[in-house]
C-alpha positions in Angstrom: -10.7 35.6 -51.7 -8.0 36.2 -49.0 -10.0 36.6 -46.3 -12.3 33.4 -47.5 -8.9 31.3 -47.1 -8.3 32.7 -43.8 -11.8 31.7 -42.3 -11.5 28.2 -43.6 -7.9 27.8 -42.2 -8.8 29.1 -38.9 -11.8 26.4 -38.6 -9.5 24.0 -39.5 -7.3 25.2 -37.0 -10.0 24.7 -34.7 -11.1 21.3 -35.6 -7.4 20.2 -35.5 -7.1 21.5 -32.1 -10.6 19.9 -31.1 -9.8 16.4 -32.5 -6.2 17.0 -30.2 -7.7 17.8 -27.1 -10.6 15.3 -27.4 -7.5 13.0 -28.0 -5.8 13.6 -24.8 -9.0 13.8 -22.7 -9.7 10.0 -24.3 -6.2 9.1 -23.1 -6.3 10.6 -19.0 -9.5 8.3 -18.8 -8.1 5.8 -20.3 -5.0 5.8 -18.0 -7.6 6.6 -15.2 -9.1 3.8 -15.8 -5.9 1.6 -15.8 -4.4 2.6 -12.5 -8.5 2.4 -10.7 -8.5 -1.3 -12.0 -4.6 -1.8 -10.6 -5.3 -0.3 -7.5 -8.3 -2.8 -6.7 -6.7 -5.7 -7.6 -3.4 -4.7 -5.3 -5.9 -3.9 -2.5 -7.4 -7.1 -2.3 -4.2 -8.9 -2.9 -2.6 -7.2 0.0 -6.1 -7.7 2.0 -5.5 -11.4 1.6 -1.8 -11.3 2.0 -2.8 -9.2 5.2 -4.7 -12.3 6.2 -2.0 -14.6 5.7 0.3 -12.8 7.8 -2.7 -12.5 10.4 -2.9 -16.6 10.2 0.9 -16.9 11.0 1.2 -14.1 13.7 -1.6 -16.5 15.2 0.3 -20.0 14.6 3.7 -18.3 16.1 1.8 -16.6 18.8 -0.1 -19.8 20.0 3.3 -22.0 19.2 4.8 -19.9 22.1 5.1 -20.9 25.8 3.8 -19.0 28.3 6.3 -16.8 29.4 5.5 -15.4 26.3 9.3 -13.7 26.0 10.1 -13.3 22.5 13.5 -11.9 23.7 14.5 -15.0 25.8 13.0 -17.2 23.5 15.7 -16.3 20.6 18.5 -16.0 23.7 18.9 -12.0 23.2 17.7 -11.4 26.7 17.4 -13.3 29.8 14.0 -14.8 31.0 12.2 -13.4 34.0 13.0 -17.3 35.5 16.5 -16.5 34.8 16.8 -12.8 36.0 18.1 -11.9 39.5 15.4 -12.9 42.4 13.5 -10.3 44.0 15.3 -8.5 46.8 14.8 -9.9 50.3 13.5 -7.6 53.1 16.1 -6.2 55.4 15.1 -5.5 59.1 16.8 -2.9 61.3 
């Protein structure tokens, strides 16, 4: 009778340890699944916010006059108008 107890509590050993991992392989697919569904909705929220930034570069970029001096522009640097005029030639 012993050994009869020790064969049924070993298969329910098993089928404990069966229902666990079952258990954790239903939870990495369900977390799988989670962060797959996150990532494509922050992908195509940063391809449009990549767009919108695209549509401003654009705006600023066509808003600026042709010296096109980003640096002179905000006063960090002086213009190529402003800077000293090109050497003249000396003769000997």
């Amino acid at each position: 009778m012993k050994q009869g107890a020790s064969h049924s509590q070993a298969m329910q050993r098993v089928r404990v340890g069966m229902v666990g991992l079952a258990a954790v392989i239903l939870l990495i697919g369900l977390a799988s699944a989670l962060f797959s569904a996150a990532n494509r909705q922050q992908s195509s929220t940063a391809a449009t916010s990549a767009g919108e930034v695209a549509n401003m570069t654009a705006t600023n970029t066509m808003a600026a006059d042709a010296d096109n001096e980003p640096l002179a522009q905000l006063g960090v640097a002086p213009s190529a108008a402003e800077a000293s005029p090109t050497p003249e030639k000396t003769t000997k």
